[in-house]
N, C-alpha and C positions, 0 to 999 in steps of 0.2 A: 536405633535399629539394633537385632540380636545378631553378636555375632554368628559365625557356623557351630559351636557348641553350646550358647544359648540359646537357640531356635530350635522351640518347637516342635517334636515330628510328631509321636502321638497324639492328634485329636489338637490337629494345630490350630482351630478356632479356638482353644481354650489360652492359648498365648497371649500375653501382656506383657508388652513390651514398656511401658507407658514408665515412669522415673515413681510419676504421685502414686501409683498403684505399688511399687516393688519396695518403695519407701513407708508404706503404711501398712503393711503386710511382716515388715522386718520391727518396726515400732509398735506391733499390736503382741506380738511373741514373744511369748517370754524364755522358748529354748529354742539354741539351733542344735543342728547336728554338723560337727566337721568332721570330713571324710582326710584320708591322709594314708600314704604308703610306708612301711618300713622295711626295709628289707625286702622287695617284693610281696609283703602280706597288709594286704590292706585294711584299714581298721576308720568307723565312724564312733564316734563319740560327742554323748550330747553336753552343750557347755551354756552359759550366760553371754549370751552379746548386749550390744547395743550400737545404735547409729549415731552419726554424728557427721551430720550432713553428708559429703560423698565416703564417708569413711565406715568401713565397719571395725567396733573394736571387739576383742577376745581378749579374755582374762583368767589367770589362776596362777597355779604354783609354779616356782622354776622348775622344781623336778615331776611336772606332767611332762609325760612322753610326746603326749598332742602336740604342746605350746613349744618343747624342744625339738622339734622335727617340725613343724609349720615355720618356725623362725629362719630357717636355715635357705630361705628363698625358696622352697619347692615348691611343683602346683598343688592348692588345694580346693577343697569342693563345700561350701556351707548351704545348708539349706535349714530353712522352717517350713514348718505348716500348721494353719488354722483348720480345722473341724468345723462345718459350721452347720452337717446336717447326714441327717442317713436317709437315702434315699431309696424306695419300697416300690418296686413296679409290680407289674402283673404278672413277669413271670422273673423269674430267679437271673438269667440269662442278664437280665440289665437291671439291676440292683446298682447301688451305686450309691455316691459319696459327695456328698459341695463342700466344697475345699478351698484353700485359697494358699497358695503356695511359691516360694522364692529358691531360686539357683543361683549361688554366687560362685565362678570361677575368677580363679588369678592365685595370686602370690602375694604372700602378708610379708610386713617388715614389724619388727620390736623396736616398742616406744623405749630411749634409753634417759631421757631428759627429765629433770623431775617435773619438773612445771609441766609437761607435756603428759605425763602418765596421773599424775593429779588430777589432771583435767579428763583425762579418758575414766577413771575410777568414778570420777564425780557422775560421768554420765551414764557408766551403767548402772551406780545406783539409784537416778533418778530416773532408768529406764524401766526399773524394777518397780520401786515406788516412790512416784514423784512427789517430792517435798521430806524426805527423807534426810537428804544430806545434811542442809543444814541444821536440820534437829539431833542429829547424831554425834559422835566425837569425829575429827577427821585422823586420818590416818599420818600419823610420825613419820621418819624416816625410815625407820626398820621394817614398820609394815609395804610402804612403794618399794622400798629394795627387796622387800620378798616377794613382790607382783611381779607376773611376766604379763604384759599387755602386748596385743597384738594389732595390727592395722590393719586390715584389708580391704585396698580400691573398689569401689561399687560398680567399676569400669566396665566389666561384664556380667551382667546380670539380667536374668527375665523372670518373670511371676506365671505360673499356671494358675487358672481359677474355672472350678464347677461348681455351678449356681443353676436353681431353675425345680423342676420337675421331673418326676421320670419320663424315662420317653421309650415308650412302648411299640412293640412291635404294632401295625395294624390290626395284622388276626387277633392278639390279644385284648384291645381295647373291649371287647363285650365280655372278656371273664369276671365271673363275679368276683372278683380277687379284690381286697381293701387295697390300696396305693396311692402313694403320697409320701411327706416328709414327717422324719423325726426330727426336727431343730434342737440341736447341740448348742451351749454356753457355759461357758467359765464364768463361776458365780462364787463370788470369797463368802465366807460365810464370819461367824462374828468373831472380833479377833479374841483372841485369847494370851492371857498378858502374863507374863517372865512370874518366877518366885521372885518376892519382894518388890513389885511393881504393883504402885498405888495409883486409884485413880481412873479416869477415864482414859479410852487410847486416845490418840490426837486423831483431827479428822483424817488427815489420810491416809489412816486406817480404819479406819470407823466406816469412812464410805469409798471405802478401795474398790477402783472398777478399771478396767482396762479401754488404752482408748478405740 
């Protein structure tokens, strides 16, 4: 169930409260945005996550402002969203967008354990591109001790989703206006490989798709 600052008010048929929906939604993204206060001035910034079962992690430098003001137990606000069409009525009035979209409220803690932060590094970057890690070098001690990784509870969370067709006023229905959908996708195109890198890429990149 959504709490009273996850729920819904605009156009609250479009509410999804559902775990497999806000979990597939935050798995399919490749950016979010974290909202966050300083000083009374409020600031969003788009960064890399990734899931890990109820967990969402955040990741980057110790000296982001984000990552050292998020740590410090205050509320904050993560969202994504997917694109998934432009949508064209008959009259301008109800134009509109199918989306699919996630609100994470709460308060994040800092992974400080190696073993712990290891494991969150591992999964955002197989959240990026899976099968990555273990083709890669892993990261030493210098590089986790320059990680700031973030946790934050999935504990409050709801998904928005528009899907569908335009939906038109009645009188409008007989204009001869074109109307319908643009369908949007993210589409990698062919990878392109480092100076001094021979070879074929490996397949997961070759046939990089998101899930």
């Amino acid at each position: 169930m959504p709490s009273p600052r996850t729920k819904v008010k605009r156009h609250p048929e479009r509410g999804d409260y559902e775990r497999e929906t806000i979990e597939a939604i935050l798995d399919e993204a490749l950016i979010c945005h974290l909202g966050f206060i300083v000083n009374g001035q409020p600031f969003v910034i788009p960064t890399i996550h990734a899931r890990d079962g109820d967990m969402l992690y955040i990741h980057g430098s110790p000296g982001s402002r984000m990552l050292r003001t998020a740590k410090q137990v205050v509320d904050v606000c993560v969202t994504v969203t997917l694109l998934d069409a432009l949508v064209l009525a008959r009259s301008v009035y109800n134009h509109s967008m199918n989306y699919r979209s996630v609100v994470v409220l709460g308060r994040a803690h800092e992974l400080t354990e190696r073993a712990e932060k290891l494991h969150a590094m591992r999964r955002v970057v197989e959240h990026v591109v899976p099968g990555r890690w273990d083709d890669a070098r892993q990261p030493n001690d210098g590089e986790i001790k320059g990680t700031t990784i973030l946790a934050l509870p999935l504990s409050e969370a709801s998904a928005k989703v528009r899907s569908g067709p335009p939906i038109d006023d009645e009188a409008d229905l007989s204009l001869p206006v074109w109307a319908g959908l643009i369908p949007l996708a993210l589409e990698p195109a062919e990878p392109v490989p480092a100076e001094g890198v021979h070879g074929p890429p490996p397949a997961y990149a070759a046939k990089y798709e998101r899930a």
